[in-house]
N, C-alpha and C positions, 0 to 999 in steps of 0.2 A: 609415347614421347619419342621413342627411338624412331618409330616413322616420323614423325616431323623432322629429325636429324637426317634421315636419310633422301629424304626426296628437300630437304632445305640445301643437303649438301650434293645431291645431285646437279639441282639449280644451278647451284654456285660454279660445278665444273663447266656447266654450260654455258658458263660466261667468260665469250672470250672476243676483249676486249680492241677495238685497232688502234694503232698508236698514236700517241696524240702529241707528245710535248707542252713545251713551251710553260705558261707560268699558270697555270690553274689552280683557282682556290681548292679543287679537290686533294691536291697533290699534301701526301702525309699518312700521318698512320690512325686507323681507327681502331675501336673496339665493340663489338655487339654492343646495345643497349637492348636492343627488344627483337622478339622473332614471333610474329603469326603465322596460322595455319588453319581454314576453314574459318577465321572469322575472331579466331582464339589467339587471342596475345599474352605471351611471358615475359615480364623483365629480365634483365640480366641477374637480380637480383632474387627471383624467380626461382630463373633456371639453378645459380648456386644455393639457395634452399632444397632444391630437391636432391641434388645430386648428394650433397651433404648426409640428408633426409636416409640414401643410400650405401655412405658412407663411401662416395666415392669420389675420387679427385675431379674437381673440374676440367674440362679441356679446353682447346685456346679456341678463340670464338675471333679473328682478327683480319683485318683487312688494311694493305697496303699498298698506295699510289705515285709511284713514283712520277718524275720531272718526263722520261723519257717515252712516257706510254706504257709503261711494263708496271707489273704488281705481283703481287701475291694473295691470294689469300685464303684463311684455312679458319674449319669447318669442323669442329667437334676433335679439333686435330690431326688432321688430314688438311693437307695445301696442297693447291692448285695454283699454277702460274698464268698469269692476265694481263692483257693488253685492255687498253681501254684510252676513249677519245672523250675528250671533257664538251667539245664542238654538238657530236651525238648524241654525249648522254650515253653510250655504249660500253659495255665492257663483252670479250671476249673470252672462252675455251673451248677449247676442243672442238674448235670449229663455230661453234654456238655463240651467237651472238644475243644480249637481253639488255634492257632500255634498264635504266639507272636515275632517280630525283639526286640532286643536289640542294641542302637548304637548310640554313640553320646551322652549318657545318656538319649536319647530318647526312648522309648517302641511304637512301631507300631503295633494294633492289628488292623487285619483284610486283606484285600487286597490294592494294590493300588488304584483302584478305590472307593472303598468302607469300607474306615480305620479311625481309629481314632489315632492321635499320642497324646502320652503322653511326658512332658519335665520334669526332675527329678527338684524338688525344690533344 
């Protein structure tokens, strides 16, 4: 598990988003619902079973889109700050630019296999 956090939260640093503005349905705040890996998907409800299972706190799992292009978002509790273009489909970090679905008011970055969905609060 801890490798799925950490190459999920590698990703994530690699996404760095260019700015976008203007009024996009993506703009807001999400929360993990689900994260795969190889093919394996965990709910968020899931992931707080097990962590529990181990008697330990959950961490924040949260993603935010602002008006301006800019974001945040954090990763087992580790943030990373992101630009990101609703036009693209793009979010960046640290140079790293990665393709992003909008839909449902769900944000899916990554691959099928290999994604994390976001569910808009």
């Amino acid at each position: 598990m801890k490798k799925v956090f950490l190459v999920l939260f590698v990703l994530m640093l690699a996404v760095c988003l260019t700015s976008c503005g203007g009024d996009a349905e993506e703009i807001g705040s999400y929360e993990l619902e689900s994260m795969s890996e190889a093919g394996e998907t965990m709910s968020m409800k899931e992931l707080k079973d097990m962590y529990a299972e181990y008697g330990m706190p959950v961490p924040e799992f949260s993603l935010v889109l602002n008006k301006d292009g800019t974001g945040k978002m954090t990763i087992s509790g580790e943030s990373a700050n992101i630009k990101w273009d609703a036009k693209a489909k793009t979010m960046t970090a640290d140079g790293e630019t990665i393709k992003y679905t909008f839909k449902d008011n769900k944000i899916t970055i990554g691959e099928k296999n290999d994604a994390m969905v976001f569910v808009k609060k």
